[in-house]
N, C-alpha and C positions, 0 to 999 in steps of 0.2 A: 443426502446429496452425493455422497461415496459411488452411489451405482451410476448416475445420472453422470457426472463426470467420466470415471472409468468408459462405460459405452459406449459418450461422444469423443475418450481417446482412442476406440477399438475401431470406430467408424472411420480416421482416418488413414489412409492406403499409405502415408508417408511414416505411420509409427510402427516400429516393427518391435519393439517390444513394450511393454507397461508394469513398470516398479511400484506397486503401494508400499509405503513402510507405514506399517500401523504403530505409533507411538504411544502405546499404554491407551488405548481410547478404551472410554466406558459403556458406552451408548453399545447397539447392535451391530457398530462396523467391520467387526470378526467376523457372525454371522452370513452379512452381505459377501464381503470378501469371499468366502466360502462357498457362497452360490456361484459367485460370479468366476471364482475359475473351475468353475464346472463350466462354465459356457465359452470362456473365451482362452481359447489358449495361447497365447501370448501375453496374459498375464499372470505376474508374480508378486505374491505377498512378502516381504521382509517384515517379521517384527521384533522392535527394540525392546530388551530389557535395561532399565533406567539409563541415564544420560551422566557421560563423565564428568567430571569436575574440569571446569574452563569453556563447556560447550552450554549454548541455547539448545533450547531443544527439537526445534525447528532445525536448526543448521544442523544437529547430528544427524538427525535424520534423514537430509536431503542430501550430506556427506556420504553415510551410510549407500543410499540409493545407488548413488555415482558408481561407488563402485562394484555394484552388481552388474552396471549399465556396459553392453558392449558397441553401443550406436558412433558414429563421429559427431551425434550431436545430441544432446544431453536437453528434453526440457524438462522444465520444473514447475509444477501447478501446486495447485491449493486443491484438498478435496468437495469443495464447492463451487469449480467451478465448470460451469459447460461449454465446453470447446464447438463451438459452429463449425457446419461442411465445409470443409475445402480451407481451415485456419492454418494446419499446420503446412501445408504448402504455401499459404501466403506468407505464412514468416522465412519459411526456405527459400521462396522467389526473392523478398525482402533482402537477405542477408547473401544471397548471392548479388542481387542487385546495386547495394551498397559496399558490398566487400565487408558486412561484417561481422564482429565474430559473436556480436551479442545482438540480439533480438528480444523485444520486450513490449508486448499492450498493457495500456491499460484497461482496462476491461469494461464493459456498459455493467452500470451500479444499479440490478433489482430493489428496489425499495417499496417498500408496501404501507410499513405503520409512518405516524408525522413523524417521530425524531429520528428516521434514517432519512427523509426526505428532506428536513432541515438541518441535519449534521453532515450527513455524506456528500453532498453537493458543496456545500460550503467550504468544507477541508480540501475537497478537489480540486476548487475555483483557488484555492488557497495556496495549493502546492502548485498550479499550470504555472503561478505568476512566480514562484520560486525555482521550478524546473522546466521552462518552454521545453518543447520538446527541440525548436530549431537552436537552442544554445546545447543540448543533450549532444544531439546529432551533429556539432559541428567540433570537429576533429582541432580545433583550435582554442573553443571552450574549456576552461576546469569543469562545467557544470556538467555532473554524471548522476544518471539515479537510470535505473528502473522497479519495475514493479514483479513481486514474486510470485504474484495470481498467475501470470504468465509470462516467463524467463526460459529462452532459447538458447544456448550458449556450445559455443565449437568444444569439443573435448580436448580436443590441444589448444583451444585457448584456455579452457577453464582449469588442466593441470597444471597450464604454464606458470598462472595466477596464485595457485593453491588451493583452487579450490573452494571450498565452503571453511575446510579447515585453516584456511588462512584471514577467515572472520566469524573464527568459532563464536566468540563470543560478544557478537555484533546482535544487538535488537533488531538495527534496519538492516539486515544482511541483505538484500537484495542491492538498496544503493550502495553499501559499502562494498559489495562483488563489481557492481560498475565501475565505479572509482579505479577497484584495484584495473580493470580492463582498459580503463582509457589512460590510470599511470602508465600500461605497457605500449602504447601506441598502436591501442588494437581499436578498432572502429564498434561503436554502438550505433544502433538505429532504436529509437521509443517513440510510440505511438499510439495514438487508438486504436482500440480495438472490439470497436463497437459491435463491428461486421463480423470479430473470429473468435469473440468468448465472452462469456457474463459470468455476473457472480453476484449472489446475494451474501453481502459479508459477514452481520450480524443477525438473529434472527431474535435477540430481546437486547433492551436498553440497557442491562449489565452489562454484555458482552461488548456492545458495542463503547459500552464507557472504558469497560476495560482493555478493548485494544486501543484504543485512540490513547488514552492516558500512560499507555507503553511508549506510544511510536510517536506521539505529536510536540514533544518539545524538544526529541530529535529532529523532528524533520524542516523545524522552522529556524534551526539555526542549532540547538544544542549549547544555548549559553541562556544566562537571566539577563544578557543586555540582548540578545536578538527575540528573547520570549516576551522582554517590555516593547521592545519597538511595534513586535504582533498586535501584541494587546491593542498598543495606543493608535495602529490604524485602522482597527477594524470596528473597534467600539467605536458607536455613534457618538463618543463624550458633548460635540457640542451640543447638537440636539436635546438630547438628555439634559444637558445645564438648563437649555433655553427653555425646554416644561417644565421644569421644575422654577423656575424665575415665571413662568406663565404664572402661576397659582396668585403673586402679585402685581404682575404687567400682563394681562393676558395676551396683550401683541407679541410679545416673545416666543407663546405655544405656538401662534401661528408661524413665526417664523422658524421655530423647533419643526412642526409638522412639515414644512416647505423640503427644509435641509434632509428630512428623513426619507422624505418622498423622492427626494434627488437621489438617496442614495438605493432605493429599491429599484431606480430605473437603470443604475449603474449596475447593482447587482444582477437585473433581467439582463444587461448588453453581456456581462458576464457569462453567466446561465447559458447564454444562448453560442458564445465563440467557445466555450467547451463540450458544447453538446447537449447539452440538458434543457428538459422542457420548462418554459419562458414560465411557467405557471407555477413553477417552482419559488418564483418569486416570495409567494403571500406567506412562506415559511422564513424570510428574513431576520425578522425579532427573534424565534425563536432558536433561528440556525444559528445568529453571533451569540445569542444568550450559552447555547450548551456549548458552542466552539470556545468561547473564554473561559468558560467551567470550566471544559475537561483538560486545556492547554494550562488552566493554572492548579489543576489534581496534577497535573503529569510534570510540571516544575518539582513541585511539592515532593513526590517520587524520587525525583531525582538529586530533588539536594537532601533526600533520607539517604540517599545511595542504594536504595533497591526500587526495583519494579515487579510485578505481576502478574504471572500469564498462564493461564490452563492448571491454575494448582501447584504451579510453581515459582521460586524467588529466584530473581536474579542479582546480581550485585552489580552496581552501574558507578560510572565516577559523577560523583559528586559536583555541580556549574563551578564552586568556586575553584575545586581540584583541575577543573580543566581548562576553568580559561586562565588558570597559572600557569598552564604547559605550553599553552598557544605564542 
């Protein structure tokens, strides 16, 4: 996906230059790289040799970038994703429009096999109702996040911030970059970005287990009393009581099956005010079944004090460590 991204950043007339930092990849994306600035000259390979102590490895590398980078404004992708004609002027229109200094889609979510179709949607529908974009966007909210598939950000706002290295060693470095932007009284705008970029995230159900189980019991609060309150709303528990009570009052299944049915119709009005197709529905059971696995793997994780990513351990605080600090 390395070319197919690169390309759709070559095609646009607002990018004048393109940073790959190739971080120790195994696969053929040396080789691609290698074709590929044979054909476009405005791009540049940077490649890391391993990652300091105190950094993710993502944030060294997109640190790294910056400062090869000589634009007034700095984005930052993911190498899977395809940037749509005419995206990156719509974040520029955007960001002139709003006055601000961070710009940020979420991107339309490729999904092909059932457990991206039942996990991905689900965690999305999961995070709109924890990060609206209109409490994002509203300059008098605490609520800051964006997304790092596509992250636009001013160069004097993001040296002013620190940087990436002022959240070397953040897992969610993307919202934790926000955060620091709207401590500074600097304006974000998040949004879809259905129209200006896509990405297919994971392409097998390890990977996909294994990023979610990094980032999701950060992103639901980052304590064991906001990862029980998760849990407790999104599991059907009563339902599930009531079939199991069916087995000796069968009227209860029926009223199990009733409550369940309520809640696929709530999950399609869902579905449908994020963008995603209604029909996405019929993966419900199986999207809260992996979403409460993987959110109680990524607890689990975190009260070890490490997590997991591409080959490498990170060392993370511990829920009890941190909600003593809070």
């Amino acid at each position: 996906m390395i070319a197919v991204c690169v390309e759709s950043l070559a095609n646009q007339p607002q990018i004048a230059e393109i940073i790959v930092v190739n971080d120790g990849s195994t696969d053929r994306t040396e080789a691609i790289l290698q074709h590929l600035l044979e054909a476009i000259p405005k791009l540049r390979v940077v490649n890391v040799v391993g990652v300091p102590p105190g950094w993710v490895g993502k944030n060294y590398a997109a640190s790294l970038g910056a400062t090869q980078a000589d634009s007034p404004w700095l984005l930052f992708t993911d190498a899977d994703a395809q940037h749509l004609n005419g995206s990156a002027a719509t974040a520029l229109h955007l960001a002139e429009e709003h006055g601000a200094a961070l710009v940020s889609f979420s991107p339309r979510q490729v999904m092909h096999s059932w457990w991206e179709k039942a996990l991905i949607p689900f965690v999305y529908t999961r995070l709109s109702a924890r990060f609206p974009y209109e409490a994002v966007n509203n300059p008098s909210s605490p609520v800051a996040a964006a997304n790092g598939q596509y992250l636009l950000i001013q160069r004097e706002a993001y040296d002013a911030v620190g940087g990436h290295a002022s959240v070397a060693a953040e897992v969610l470095e993307d919202v934790a970059l926000a955060r620091r932007i709207k401590a500074a009284e600097l304006r974000l705008w998040f949004g879809s970005g259905r129209r200006a970029v896509q990405v297919r995230m994971y392409r097998s159900l390890k990977d996909m287990w294994a990023g979610w189980k990094k980032n999701l019991y950060l992103l639901v609060g980052g304590s064991s009393q906001t990862t029980l309150r998760e849990l407790a709303s999104v599991v059907p528990w009563i339902p599930c009581i009531l079939f199991l009570s069916g087995l000796r009052w069968p009227v209860l299944a029926v009223v199990g099956l009733v409550l369940l049915l309520g809640r696929h119709a709530a999950y399609a009005a869902t579905l449908s005010r994020n963008q995603f197709p209604v029909f996405l529905l019929i993966y419900y059971v199986p999207g809260v079944a992996l979403y409460a696995a993987v959110l109680l793997a990524s607890w689990r994780s975190y009260a070890r004090g490490w997590v997991s990513w591409k080959g490498r351990e990170y060392r993370v605080t511990p829920p009890a460590a941190e909600s003593a600090g809070r």
